[in-house]
C-alpha positions as CSV (number, residue, x, y, z in Angstrom):
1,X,0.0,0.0,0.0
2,X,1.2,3.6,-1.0
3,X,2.0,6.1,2.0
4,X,1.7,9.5,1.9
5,X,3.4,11.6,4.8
6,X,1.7,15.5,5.6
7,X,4.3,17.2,7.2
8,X,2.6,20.0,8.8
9,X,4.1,23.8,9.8
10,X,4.4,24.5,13.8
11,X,1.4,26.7,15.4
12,X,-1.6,28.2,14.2
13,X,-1.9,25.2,11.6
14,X,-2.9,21.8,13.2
15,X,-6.4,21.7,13.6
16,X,-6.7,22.5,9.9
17,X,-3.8,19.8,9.2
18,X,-5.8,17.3,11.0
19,X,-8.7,17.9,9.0
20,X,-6.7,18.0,5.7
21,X,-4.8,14.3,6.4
22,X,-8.6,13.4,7.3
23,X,-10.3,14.3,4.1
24,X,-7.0,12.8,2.0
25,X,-7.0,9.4,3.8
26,X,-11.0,9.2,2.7
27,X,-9.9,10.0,-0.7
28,X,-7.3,7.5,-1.4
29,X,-6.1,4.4,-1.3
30,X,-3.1,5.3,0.5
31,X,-1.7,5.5,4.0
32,X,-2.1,8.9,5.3
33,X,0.5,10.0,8.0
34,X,1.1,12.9,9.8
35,X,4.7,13.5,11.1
36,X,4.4,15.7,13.8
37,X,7.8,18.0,14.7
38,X,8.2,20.6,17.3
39,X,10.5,22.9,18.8
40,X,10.7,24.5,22.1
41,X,11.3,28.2,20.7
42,X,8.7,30.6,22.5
43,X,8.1,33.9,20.7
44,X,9.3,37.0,21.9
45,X,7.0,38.4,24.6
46,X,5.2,40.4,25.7
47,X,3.8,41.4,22.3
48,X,4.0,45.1,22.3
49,X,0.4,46.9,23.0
50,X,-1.6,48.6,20.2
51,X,-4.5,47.6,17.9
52,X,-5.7,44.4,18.3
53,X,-5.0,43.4,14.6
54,X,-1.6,44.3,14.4
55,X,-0.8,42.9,18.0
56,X,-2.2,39.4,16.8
57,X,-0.3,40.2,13.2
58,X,2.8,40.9,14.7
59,X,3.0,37.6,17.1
60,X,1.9,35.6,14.1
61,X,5.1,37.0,12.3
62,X,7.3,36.2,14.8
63,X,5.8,33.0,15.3
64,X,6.6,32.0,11.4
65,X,9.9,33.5,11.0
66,X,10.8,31.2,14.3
67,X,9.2,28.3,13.0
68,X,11.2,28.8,9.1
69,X,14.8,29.8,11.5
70,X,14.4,26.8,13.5
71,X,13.3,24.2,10.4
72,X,16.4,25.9,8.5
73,X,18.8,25.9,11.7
74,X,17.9,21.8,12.4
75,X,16.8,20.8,8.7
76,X,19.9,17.8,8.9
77,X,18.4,16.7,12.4
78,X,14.7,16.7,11.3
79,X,14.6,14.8,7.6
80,X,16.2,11.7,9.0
81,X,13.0,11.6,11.0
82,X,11.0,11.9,8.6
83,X,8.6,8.2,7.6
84,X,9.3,6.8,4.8
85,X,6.2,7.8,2.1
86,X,5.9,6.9,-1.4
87,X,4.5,11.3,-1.6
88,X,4.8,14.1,1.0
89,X,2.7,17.1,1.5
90,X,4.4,20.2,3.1
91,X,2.6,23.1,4.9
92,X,4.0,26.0,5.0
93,X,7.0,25.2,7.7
94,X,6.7,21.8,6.7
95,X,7.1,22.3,2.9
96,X,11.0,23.3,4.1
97,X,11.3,20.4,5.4
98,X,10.3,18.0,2.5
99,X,12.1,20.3,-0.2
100,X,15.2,17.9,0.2
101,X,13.4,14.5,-0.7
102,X,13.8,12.7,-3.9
103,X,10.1,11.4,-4.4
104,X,6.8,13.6,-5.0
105,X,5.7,16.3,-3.2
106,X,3.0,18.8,-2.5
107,X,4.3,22.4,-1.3
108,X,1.1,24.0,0.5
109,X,1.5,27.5,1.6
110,X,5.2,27.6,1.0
111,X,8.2,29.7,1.9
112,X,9.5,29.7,-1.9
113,X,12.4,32.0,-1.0
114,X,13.7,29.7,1.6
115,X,13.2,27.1,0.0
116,X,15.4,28.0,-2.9
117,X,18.3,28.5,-0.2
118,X,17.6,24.7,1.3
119,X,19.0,22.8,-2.0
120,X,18.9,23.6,-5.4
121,X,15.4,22.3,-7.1
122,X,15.1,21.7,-10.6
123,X,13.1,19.0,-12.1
124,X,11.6,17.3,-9.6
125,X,7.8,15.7,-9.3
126,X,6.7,19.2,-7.8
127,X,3.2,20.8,-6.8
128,X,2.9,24.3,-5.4
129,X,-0.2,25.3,-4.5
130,X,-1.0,28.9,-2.6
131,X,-3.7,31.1,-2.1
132,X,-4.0,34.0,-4.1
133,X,-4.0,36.3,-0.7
134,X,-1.3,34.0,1.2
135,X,1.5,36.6,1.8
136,X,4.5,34.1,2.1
137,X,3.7,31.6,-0.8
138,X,5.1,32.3,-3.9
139,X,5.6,30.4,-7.5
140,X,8.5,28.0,-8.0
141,X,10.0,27.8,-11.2
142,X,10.8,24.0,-10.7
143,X,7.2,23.4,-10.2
144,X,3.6,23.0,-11.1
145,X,2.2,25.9,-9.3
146,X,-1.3,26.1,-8.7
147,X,-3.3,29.0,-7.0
148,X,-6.2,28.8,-5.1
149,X,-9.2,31.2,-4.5
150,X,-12.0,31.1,-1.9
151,X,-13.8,34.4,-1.4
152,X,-14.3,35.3,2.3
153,X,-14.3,38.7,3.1
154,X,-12.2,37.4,6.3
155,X,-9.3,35.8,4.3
156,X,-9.7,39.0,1.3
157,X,-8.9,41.7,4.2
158,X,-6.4,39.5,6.4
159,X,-4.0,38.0,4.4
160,X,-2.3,36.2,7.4
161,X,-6.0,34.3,7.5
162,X,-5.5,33.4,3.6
163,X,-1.6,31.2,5.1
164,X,-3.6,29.5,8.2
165,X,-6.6,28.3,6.3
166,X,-5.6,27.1,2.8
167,X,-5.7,23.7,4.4
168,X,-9.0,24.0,4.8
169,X,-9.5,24.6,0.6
170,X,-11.6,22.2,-0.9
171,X,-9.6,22.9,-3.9
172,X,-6.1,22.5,-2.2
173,X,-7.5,18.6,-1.8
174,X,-8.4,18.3,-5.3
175,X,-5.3,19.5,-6.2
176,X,-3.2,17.3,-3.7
177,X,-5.9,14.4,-5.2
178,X,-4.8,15.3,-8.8
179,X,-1.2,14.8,-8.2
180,X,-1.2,11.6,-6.0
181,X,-3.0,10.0,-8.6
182,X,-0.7,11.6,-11.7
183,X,2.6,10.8,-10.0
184,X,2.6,8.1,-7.1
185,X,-0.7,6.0,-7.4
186,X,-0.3,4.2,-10.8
């Protein structure tokens, strides 16, 4: 039986993971994992006073560029620990984490810049997929890249909602559904 491995970002994200690896293992006929990882960094506190957006916006900033330092600092530690899977899906932290692996992958939310400074990319079994309002996905030019659109008023005037919720696209699945079956299933 195939596996697939969804290899999730730190934070904000794993209710909406959960939910994600749920819908996927009810779609195939696959294996569906999730490989939790952690790390014991604690944001900067306290989060200065002011609005209540840009409080929240602020500690969710410092809470991803944590999460990206500390997957980038301890990427040689963390891959080896990694299940084997016949496909992985990254999210967001996660996607750094997966961009070293020699089999098919699906980048969700992704960090493209940082990505680029893991290991050099080129033609490799590759899906992108971002929302057209996440503010730290971008395209790859070694990969498919597919964007995704929902049209909530919440995630159209807070981008940072557009990055925690893409797992929760119907079309993200489809997507993810597309490419399991293209590149690992047959």
């Amino acid at each position: 039986m195939k596996t697939i491995c969804v290899v999730h970002g730190v934070g904000f994200s794993d209710e909406a993971v959960r939910g994600y690896a749920d819908n996927l293992q009810e779609s195939v006929d696959a294996t569906v994992m999730i490989h939790a990882w952690d790390h014991s960094g604690v944001a900067p506190s306290p989060v200065r006073s002011g609005a209540c957006f840009f409080g929240t916006t602020r500690k969710w900033l410092w809470e991803i560029l944590m999460d990206y330092t500390y997957a980038l600092k301890h990427i040689e530690d963390i891959v080896p620990t990694l299940p084997q899977a016949d496909m992985y899906v990254g999210y967001s932290a996660g996607s750094l984490l997966i961009s070293t692996l020699d089999v098919p992958k699906v980048y969700v939310a992704s960090p493209v810049t940082l990505i680029e400074r893991v290991t050099p990319l080129t033609a490799e079994k590759a899906l992108n997929i971002m929302h057209y309002r996440d503010p730290i996905a971008a395209p790859m030019p070694w990969a498919e890249n597919v964007v995704v659109k929902d049209f909530s008023v919440w995630r159209f005037v807070n981008p940072v909602a557009a990055h925690m919720e893409c797992m929760n696209n119907s079309d993200v699945l489809k997507h993810t559904l597309r490419w399991y079956e293209a590149h690992v299933r047959n």
